[in-house]
C-alpha positions in Angstrom: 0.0 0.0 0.0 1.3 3.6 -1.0 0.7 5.9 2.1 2.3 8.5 0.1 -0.4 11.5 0.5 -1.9 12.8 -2.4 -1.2 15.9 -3.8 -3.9 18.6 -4.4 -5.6 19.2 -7.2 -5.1 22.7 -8.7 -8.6 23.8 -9.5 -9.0 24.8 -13.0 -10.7 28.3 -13.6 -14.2 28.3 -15.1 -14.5 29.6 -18.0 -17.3 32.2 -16.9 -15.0 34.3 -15.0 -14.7 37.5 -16.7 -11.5 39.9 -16.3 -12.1 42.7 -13.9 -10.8 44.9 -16.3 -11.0 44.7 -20.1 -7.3 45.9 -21.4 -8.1 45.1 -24.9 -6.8 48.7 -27.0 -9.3 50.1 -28.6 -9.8 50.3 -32.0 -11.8 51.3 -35.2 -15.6 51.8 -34.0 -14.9 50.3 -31.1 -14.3 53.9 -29.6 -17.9 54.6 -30.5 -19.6 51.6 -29.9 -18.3 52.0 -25.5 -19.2 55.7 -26.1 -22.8 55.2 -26.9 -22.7 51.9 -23.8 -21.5 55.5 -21.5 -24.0 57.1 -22.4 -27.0 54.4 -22.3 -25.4 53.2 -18.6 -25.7 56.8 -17.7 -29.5 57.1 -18.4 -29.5 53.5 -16.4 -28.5 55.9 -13.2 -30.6 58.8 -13.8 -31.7 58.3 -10.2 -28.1 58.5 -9.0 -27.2 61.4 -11.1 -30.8 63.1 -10.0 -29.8 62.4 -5.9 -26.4 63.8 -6.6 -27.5 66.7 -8.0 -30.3 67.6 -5.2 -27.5 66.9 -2.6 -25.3 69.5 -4.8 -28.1 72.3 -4.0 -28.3 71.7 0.0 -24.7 71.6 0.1 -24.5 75.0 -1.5 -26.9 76.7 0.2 -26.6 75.2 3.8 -27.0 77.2 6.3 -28.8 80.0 4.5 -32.1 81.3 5.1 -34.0 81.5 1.5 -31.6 79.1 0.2 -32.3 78.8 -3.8 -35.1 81.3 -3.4 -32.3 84.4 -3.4 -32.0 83.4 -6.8 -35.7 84.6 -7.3 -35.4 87.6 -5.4 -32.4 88.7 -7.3 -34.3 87.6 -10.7 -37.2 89.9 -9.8 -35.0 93.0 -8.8 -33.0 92.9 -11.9 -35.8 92.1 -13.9 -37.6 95.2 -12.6 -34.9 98.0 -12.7 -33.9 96.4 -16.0 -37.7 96.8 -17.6 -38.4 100.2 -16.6 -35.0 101.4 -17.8 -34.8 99.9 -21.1 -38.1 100.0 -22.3 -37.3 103.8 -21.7 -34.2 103.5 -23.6 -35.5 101.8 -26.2 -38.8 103.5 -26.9 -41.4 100.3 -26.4 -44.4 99.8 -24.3 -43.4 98.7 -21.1 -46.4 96.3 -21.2 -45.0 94.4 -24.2 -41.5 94.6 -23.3 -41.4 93.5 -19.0 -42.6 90.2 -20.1 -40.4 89.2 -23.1 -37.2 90.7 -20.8 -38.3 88.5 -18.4 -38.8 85.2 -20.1 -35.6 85.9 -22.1 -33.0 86.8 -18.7 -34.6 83.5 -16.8 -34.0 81.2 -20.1 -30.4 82.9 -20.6 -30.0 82.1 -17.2 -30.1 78.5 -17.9 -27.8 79.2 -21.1 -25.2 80.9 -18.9 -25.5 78.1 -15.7 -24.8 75.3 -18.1 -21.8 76.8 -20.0 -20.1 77.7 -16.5 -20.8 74.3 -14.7 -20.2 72.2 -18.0 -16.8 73.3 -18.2 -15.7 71.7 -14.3 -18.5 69.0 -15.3 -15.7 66.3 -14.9 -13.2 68.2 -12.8 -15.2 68.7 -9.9 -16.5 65.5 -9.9 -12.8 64.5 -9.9 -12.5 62.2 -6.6 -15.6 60.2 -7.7 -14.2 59.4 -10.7 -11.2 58.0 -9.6 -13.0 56.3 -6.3 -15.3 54.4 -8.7 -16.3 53.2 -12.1 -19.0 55.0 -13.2 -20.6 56.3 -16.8 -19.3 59.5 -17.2 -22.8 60.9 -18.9 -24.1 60.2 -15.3 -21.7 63.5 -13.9 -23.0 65.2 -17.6 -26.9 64.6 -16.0 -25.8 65.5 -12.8 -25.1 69.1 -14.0 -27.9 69.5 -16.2 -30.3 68.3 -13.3 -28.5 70.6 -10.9 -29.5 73.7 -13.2 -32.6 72.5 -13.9 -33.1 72.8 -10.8 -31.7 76.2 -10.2 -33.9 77.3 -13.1 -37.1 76.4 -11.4 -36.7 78.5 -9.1 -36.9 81.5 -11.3 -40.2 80.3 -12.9 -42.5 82.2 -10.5 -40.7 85.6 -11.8 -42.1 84.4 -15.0 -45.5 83.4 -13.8 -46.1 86.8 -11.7 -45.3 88.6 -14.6 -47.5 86.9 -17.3 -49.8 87.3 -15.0 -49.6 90.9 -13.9 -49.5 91.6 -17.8 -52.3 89.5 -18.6 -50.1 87.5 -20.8 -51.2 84.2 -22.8 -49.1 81.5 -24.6 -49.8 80.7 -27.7 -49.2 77.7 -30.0 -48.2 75.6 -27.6 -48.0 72.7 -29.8 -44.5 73.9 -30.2 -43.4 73.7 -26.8 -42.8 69.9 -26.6 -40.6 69.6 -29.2 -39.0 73.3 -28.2 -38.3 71.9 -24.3 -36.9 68.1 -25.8 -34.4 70.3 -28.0 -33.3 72.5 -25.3 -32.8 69.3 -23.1 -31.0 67.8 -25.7 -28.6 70.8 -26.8 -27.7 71.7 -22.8 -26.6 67.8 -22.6 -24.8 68.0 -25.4 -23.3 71.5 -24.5 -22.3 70.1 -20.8 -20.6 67.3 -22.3 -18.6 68.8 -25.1 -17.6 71.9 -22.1 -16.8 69.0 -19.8 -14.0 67.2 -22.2 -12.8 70.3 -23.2 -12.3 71.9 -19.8 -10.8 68.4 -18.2 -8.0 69.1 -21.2 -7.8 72.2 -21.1 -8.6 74.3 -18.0 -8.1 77.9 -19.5 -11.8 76.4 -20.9 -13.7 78.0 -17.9 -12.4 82.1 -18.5 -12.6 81.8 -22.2 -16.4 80.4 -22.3 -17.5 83.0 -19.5 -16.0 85.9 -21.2 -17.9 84.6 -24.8 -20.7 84.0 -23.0 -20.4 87.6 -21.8 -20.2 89.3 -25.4 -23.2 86.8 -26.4 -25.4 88.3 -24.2 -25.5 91.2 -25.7 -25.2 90.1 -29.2 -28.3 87.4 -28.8 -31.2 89.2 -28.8 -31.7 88.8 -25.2 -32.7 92.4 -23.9 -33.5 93.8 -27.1 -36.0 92.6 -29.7 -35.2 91.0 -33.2 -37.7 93.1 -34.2 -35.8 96.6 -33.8 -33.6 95.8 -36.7 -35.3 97.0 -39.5 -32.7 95.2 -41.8 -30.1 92.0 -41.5 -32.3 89.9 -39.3 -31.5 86.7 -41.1 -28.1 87.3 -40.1 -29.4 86.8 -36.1 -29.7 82.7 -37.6 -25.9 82.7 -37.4 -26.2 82.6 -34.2 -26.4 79.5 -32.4 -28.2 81.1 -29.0 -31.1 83.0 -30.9 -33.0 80.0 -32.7 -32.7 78.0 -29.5 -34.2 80.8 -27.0 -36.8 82.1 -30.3 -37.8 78.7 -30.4 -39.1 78.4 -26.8 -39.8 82.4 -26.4 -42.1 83.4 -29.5 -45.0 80.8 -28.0 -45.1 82.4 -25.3 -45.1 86.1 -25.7 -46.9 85.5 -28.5 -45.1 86.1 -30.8 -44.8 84.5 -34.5 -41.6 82.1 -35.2 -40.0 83.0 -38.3 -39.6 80.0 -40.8 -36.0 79.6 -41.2 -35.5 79.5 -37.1 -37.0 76.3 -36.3 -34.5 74.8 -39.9 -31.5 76.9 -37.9 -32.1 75.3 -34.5 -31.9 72.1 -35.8 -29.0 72.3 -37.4 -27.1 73.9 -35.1 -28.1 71.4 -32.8 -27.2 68.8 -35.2 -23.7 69.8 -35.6 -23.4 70.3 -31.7 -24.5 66.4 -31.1 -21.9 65.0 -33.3 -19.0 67.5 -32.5 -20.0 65.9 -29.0 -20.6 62.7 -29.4 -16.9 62.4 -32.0 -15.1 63.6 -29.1 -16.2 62.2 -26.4 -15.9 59.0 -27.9 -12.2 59.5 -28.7 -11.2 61.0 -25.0 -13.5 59.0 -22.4 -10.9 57.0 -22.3 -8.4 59.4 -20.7 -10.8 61.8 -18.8 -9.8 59.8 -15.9 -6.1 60.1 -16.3 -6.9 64.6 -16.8 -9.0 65.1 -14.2 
């Protein structure tokens, strides 16, 4: 009899155990194919991102008494002294113009919240990414939730003021398709700031400064209406045909033809400047941030 002990059998691996990490270079449409997997696993957390980004707005205004709601007082002030000033300056009826300056500083609002926060979309959310693996579209939703949020608290400015003026929106057929655009241009835009400012962080001072001069090249204060010649040169650009789109239904007024044509395309050529480069640096976002 052998009373030599047997030795012990090395178990072999199954073959359903999958690498933790999948080092395979990337290649070809691969770089696209993972970016639209981001981008779908991001929508998967929109819970996550929407938690995150309510816990972003106690954070910022703990320990203040109106919170959010200075934001509304501040709206209302500068909407008032603006009105009364410029519709002087300008030579309009106050009654026509209070509302339209209204409507158009609380959507520019929006405008100017997502370009500033888009560009530090990735860099503030730095320690996250680099604790855990995550979609990086869920930090992009983040953002846009967070000023979503900001922006509803404005709303009542807008509300008291249609009111007050005894003013009702019109074709609002157009404003589901008008609010689905603007969703779908301030992800975009929060995505293509975030990449850009995780690269490059002179992004943040160059986009506020352009969003400056825009604000007073968009007709945002002033009416398309007071030029009496080169309006089709307003379609070049990109911030009129979004705000016109969601503005003119309701103040009342009529959308020009080409504007809704313009919109699109500009958002069209946002979406795949986005999508084309996000696709070729997710990969490294985590190594920039």
């Amino acid at each position: 009899m052998n009373d030599t002990p047997a030795l012990p059998q090395t178990p072999s691996a199954p073959d359903t155990i999958q690498p933790v990490l999948r080092l395979v270079p990337q290649g070809g449409l691969s770089y696209f194919w993972r970016a639209l997997n981001d981008i779908a696993q991001g929508f998967h957390y929109r819970m996550l991102a929407l938690t995150l980004a309510w816990l972003d707005i106690r954070l910022r205004y703990r320990g203040s008494i109106l919170g959010p709601f200075w934001l509304t007082g501040t709206t209302t002030i500068m909407v008032a002294a603006m009105g009364v000033l410029y519709s002087y300056l300008l030579e309009v009826n106050v009654h026509q113009y209070l509302p339209f300056l209204t409507f158009s500083i609380v959507l520019w609002s929006l405008v100017a919240g997502v370009l500033r926060e888009g560009c530090t979309a990735f860099t503030s959310a730095t320690r996250l990414i680099h604790s855990a693996r995550m979609p990086y579209t869920l930090h992009v939703i983040r953002v846009l939730v967070r000023n979503i949020l900001v922006f509803a608290h404005s709303v009542p400015v807008v509300l008291g003021v249609f009111l007050w003026f005894h003013v009702r929106p019109h074709h609002l057929a157009a404003l589901l398709p008008a609010t689905a655009l603007w969703l779908v241009d301030c992800f975009f835009a929060i995505m293509l700031l975030g990449v850009l400012g995780a690269r490059f962080r002179d992004t943040s001072p160059i986009v506020a400064s352009l969003t400056q001069i825009a604000f007073f090249v968009t007709p945002v204060i002033w009416a398309p209406q007071l030029m009496a010649t080169g309006q089709n040169w307003l379609l070049l650009d990109p911030f009129f045909p979004l705000i016109e789109i969601l503005r003119a239904p309701f103040t009342g007024d009529i959308v020009q033809v080409a504007v809704w044509p313009a919109a699109l395309g500009w958002s069209a050529l946002l979406g795949l400047v986005t999508f084309c480069l996000f696709a070729r640096m997710r990969t490294r976002l985590a190594y920039w941030v």
